[in-house]
VMD Tcl script that draws the C-alpha trace (Angstrom):
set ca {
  {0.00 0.00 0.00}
  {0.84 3.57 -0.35}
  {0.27 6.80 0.47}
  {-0.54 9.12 -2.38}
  {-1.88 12.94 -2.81}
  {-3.88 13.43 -5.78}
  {-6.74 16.22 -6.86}
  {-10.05 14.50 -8.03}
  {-13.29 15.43 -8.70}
  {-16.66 14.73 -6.73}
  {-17.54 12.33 -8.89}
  {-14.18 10.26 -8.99}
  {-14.13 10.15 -5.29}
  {-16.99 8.80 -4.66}
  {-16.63 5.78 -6.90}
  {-12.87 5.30 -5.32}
  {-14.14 5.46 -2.18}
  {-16.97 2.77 -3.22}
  {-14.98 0.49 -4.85}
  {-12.25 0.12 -2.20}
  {-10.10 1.44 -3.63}
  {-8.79 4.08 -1.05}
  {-8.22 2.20 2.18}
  {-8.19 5.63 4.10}
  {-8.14 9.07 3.76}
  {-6.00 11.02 5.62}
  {-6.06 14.64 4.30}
  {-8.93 16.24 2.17}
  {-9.14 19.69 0.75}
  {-12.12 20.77 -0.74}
  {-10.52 23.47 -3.66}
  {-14.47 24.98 -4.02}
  {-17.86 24.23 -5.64}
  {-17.16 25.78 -8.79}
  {-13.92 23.25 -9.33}
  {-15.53 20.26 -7.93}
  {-12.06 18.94 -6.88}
  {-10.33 17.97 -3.96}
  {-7.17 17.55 -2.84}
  {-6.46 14.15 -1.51}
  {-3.82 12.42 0.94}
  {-5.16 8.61 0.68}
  {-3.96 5.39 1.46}
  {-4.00 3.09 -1.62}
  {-4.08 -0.77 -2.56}
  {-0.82 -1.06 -4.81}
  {-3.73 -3.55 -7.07}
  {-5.70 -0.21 -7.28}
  {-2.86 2.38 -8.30}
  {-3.69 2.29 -12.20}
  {-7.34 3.37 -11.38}
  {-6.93 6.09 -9.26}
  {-3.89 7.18 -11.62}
  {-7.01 6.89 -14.19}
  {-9.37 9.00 -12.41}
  {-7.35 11.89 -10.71}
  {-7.19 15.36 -12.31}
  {-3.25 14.99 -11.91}
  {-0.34 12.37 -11.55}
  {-0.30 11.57 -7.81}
  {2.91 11.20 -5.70}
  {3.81 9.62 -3.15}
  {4.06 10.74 0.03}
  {5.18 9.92 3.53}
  {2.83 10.33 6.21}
  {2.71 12.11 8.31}
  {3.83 15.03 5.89}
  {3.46 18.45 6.86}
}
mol new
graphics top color blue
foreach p $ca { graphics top sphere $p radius 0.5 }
foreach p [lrange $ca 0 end-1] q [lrange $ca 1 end] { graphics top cylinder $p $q radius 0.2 }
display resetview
């Protein structure tokens, strides 16, 4: 598993989150109705990487957590 930050949309989240494909979220930013995204600090499956690469806004990276 790792922990990844990533900006998604409403949308996207929601079916990550569904799926199982975020184990658990650490950090979330909402960036403001009119961009629909957020700003995410999740933990990941390694088996779920590719879709959340698929549905995020941008390329995530990985983080250490805590990071301030």
């Amino acid at each position: 598993m790792k922990v990844l930050m990533f900006t998604v949309n409403h949308r996207h989240l929601e079916k990550l989150m569904g799926g199982g494909h975020i184990v658990r979220l650490h950090h979330i930013e909402d960036l403001g109705h009119e961009r629909d995204q957020y700003v995410v600090t999740a933990l990941v499956r390694d088996e779920h990487l590719d879709e959340v690469i698929a549905k995020s806004a941008d390329r995530p990276r990985w983080v250490k957590w805590p990071e301030a």
